[in-house]
Backbone bond lengths (Angstrom), bond angles and torsions (degrees), N, CA, C in turn:
res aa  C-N    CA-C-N  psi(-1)  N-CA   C-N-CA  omega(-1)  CA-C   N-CA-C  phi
1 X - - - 1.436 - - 1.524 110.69 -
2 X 1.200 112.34 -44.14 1.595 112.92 169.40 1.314 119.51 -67.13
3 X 0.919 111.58 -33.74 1.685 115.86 -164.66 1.882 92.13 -76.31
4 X 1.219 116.34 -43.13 1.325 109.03 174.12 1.597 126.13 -60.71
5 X 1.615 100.34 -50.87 1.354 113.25 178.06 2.198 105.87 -35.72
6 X 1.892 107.24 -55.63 1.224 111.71 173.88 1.159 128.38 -49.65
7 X 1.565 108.08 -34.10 1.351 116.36 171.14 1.256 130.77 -48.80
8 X 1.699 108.63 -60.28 1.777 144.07 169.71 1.661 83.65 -39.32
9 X 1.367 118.76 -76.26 1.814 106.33 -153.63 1.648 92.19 -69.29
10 X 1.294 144.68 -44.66 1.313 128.23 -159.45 2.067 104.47 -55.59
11 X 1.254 96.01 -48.96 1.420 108.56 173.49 1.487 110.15 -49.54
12 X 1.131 111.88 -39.91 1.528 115.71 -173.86 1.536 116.50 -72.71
13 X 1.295 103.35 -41.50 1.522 100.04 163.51 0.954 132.15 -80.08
14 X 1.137 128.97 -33.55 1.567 130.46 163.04 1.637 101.40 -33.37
15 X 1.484 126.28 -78.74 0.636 142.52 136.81 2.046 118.73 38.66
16 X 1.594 75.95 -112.83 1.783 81.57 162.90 1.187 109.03 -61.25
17 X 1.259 147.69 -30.85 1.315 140.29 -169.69 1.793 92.82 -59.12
18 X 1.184 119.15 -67.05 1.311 133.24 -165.68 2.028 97.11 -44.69
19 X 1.389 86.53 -46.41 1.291 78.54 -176.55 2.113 138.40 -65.55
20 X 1.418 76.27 -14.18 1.458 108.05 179.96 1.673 101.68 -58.55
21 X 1.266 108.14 -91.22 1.725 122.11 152.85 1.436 86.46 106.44
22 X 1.146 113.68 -175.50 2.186 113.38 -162.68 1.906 86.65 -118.36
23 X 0.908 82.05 135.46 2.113 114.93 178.29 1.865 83.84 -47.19
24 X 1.836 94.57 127.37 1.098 110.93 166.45 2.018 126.48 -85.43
25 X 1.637 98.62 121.17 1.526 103.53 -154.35 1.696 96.74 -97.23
26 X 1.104 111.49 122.70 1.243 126.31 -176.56 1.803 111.38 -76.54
27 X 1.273 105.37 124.15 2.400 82.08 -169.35 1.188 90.06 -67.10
28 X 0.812 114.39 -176.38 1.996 161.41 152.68 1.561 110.31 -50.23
29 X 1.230 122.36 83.78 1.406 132.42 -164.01 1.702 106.13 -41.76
30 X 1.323 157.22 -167.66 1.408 148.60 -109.09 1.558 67.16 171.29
31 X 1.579 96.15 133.92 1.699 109.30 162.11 1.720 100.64 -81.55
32 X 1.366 94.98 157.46 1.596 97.65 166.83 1.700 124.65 -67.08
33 X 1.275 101.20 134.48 1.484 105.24 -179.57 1.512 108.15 -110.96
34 X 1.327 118.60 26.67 1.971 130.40 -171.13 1.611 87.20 -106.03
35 X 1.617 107.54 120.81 1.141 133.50 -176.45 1.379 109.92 -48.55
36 X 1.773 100.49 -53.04 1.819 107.59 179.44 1.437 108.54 -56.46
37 X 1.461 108.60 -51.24 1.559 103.81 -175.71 1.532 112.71 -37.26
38 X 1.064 103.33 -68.32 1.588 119.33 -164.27 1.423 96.41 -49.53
39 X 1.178 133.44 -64.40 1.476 132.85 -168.37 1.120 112.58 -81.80
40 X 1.635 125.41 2.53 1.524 112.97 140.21 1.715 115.48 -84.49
41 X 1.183 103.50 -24.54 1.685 104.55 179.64 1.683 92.81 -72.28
42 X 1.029 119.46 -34.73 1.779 106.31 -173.89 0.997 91.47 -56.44
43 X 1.703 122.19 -81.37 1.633 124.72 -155.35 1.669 117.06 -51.73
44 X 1.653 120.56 -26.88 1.451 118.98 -171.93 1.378 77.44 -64.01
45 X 1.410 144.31 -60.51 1.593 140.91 -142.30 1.752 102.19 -60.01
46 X 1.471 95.88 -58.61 1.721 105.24 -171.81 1.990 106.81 -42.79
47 X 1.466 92.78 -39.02 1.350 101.27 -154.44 1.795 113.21 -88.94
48 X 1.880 97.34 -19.19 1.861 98.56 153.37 1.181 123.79 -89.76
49 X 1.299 119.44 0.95 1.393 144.53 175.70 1.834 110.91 -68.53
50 X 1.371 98.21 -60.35 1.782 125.53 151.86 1.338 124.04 -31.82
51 X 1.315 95.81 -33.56 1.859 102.18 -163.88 1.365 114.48 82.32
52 X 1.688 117.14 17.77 1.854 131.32 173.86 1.426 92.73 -69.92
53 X 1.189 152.57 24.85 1.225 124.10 -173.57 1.705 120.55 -27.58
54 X 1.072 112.81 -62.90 1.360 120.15 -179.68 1.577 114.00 -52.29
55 X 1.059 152.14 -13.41 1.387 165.73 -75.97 1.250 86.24 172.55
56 X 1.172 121.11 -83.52 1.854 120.74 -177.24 1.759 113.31 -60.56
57 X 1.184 110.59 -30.91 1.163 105.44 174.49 1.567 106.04 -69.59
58 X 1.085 132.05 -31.95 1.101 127.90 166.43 1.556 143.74 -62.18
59 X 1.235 102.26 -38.22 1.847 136.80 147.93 1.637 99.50 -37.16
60 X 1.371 97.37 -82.37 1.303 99.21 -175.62 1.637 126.60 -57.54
61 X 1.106 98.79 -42.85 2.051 93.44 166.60 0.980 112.01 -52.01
62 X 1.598 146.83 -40.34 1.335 170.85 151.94 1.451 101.02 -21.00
63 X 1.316 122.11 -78.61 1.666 145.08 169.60 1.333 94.63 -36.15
64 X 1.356 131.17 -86.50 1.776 151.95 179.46 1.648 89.92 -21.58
65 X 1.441 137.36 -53.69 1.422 151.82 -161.35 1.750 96.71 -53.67
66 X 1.600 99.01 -45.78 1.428 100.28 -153.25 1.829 92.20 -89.82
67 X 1.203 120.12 -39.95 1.602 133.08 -157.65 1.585 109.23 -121.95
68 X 1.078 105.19 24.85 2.024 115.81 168.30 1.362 93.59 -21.98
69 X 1.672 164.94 -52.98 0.943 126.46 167.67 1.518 134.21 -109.31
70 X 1.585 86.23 49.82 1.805 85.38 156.18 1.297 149.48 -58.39
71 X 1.155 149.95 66.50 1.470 121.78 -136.99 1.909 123.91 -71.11
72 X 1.642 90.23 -14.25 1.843 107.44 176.44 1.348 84.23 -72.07
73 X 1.303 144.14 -69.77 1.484 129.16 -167.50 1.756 113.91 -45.71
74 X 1.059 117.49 -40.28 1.258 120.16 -179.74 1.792 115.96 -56.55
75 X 1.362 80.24 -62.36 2.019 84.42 -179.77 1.476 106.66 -60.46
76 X 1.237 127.70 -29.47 1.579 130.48 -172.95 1.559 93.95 -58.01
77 X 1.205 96.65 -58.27 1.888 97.43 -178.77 1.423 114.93 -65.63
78 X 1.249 123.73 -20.92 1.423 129.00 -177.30 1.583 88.07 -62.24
79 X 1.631 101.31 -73.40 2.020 108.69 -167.25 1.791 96.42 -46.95
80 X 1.136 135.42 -35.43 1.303 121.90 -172.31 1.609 92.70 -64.08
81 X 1.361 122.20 -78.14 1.432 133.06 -170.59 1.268 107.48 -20.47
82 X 1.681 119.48 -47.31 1.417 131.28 -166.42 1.379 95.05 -69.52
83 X 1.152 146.32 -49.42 1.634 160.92 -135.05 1.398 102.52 -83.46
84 X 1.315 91.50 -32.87 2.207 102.56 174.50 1.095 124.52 -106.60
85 X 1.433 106.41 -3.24 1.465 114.54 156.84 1.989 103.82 94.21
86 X 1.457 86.79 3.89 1.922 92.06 -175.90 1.523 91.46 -89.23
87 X 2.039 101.81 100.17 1.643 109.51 -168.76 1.411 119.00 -86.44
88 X 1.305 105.67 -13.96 1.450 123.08 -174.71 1.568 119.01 -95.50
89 X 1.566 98.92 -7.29 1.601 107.69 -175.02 1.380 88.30 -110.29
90 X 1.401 127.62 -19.21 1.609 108.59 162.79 1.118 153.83 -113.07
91 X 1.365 98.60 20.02 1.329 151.98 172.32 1.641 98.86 -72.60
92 X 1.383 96.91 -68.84 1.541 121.51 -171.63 1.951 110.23 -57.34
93 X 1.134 97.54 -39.70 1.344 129.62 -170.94 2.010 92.65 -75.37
94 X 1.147 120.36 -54.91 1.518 113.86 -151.57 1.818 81.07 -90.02
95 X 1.269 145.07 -52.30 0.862 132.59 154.33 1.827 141.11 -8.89
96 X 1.206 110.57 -50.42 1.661 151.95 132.81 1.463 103.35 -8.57
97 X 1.848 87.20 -70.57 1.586 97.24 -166.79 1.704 125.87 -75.81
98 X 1.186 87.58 -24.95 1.853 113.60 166.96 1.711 120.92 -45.44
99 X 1.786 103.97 -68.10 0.835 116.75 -176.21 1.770 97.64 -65.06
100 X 1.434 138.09 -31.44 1.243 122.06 -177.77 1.602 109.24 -92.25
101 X 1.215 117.54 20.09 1.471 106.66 -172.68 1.084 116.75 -102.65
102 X 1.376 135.72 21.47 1.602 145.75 -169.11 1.811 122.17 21.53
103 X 1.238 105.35 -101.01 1.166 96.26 166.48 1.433 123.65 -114.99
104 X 1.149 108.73 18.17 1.655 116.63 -177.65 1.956 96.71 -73.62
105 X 1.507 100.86 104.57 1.274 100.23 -168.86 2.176 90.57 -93.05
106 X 0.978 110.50 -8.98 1.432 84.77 -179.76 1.461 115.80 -75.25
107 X 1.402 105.63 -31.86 1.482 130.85 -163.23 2.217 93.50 -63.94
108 X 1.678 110.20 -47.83 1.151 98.07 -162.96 1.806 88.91 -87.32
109 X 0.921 147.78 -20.76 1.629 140.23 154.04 1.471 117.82 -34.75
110 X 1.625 99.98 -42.17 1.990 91.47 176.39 1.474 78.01 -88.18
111 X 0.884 161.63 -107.24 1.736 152.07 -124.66 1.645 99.97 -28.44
112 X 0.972 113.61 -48.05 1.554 119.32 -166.81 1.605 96.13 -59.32
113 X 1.405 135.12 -56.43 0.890 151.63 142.21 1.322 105.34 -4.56
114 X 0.888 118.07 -86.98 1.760 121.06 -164.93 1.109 98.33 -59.49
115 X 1.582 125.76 -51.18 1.858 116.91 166.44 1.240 112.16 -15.39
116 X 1.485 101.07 -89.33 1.653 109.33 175.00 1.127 122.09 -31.70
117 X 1.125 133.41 -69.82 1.333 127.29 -168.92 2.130 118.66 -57.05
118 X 1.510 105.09 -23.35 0.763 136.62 -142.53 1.964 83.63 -89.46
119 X 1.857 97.55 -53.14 1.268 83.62 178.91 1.790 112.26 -110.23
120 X 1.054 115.12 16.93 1.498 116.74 139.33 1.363 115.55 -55.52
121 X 1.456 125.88 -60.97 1.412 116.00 -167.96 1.866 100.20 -73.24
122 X 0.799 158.24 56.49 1.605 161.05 -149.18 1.705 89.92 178.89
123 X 1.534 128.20 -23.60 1.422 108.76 -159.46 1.295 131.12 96.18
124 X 1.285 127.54 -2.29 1.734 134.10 -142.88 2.065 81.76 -119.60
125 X 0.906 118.66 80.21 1.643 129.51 -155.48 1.865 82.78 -74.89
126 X 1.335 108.34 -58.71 1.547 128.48 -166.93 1.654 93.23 -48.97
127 X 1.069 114.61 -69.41 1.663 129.54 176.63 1.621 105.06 -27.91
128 X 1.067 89.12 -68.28 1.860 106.05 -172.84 1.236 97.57 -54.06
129 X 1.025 124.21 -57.78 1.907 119.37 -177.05 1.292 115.33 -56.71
130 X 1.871 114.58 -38.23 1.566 103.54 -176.29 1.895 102.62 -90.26
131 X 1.050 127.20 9.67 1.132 126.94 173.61 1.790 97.41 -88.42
132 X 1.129 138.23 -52.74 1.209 150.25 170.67 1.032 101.38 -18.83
133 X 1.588 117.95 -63.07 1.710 133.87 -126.63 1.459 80.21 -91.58
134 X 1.749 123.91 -38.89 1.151 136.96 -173.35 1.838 109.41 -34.53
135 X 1.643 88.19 -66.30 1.621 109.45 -157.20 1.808 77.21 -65.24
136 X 1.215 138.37 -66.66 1.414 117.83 -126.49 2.220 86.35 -79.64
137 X 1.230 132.80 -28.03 1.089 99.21 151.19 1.494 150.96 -56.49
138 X 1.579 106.21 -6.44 1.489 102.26 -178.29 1.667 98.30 -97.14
């Protein structure tokens, strides 16, 4: 009777264990290799480089048109968004890039980054700090 009873739970855990299964790891998304992309991501750069802010933001929406889930296109527009001080669109924007960034943990560390800063300049001091704490854990 005992020896079974051990049995029943050994079985049982196995069991749920199996059922558990190991956390699904998303890779590290693939930079774009689409000619337009890239040479709109060049020119948005040249052109926030310029002080075009508006200009690159435009490039890049353009790029985003062709590669909706880029997540380097996303944060590019986030740092533009940030550059004009529109904190909530790059907030919103680096966020964007998060959810598409799989496992590229550096990529969602600067996003976290732009969070923060994003809601530092808005005032949200608390925000900005736990966005901080965010990036240096990823």
């Amino acid at each position: 009777m005992k020896a079974s009873r051990h049995a029943f739970v050994l079985f049982l855990m196995l069991f749920l264990a199996g059922c558990a299964g190991l956390p699904s790891l998303t890779p590290a998304p693939e930079p774009s290799h689409n000619s337009a992309v890239l040479a709109l991501l060049d020119q948005a750069k040249s052109q926030a480089a310029a002080g075009q802010s508006a200009s690159a933001g435009a490039s890049l929406e353009r790029a985003l048109r062709i590669e909706p889930r880029n997540p380097y296109l996303w944060q590019e527009l986030a740092r533009v968004r940030l550059g004009q001080k529109k904190y909530r669109q790059a907030e919103n924007l680096a966020a964007k890039s998060n959810a598409l960034a799989g496992g590229d943990r550096s990529l969602r560390a600067a996003n976290w980054r732009i969070i923060a800063q994003a809601r530092g300049g808005r005032g949200d001091m608390k925000g900005a700090q736990a966005a901080y704490e965010r990036a240096e854990r990823e």
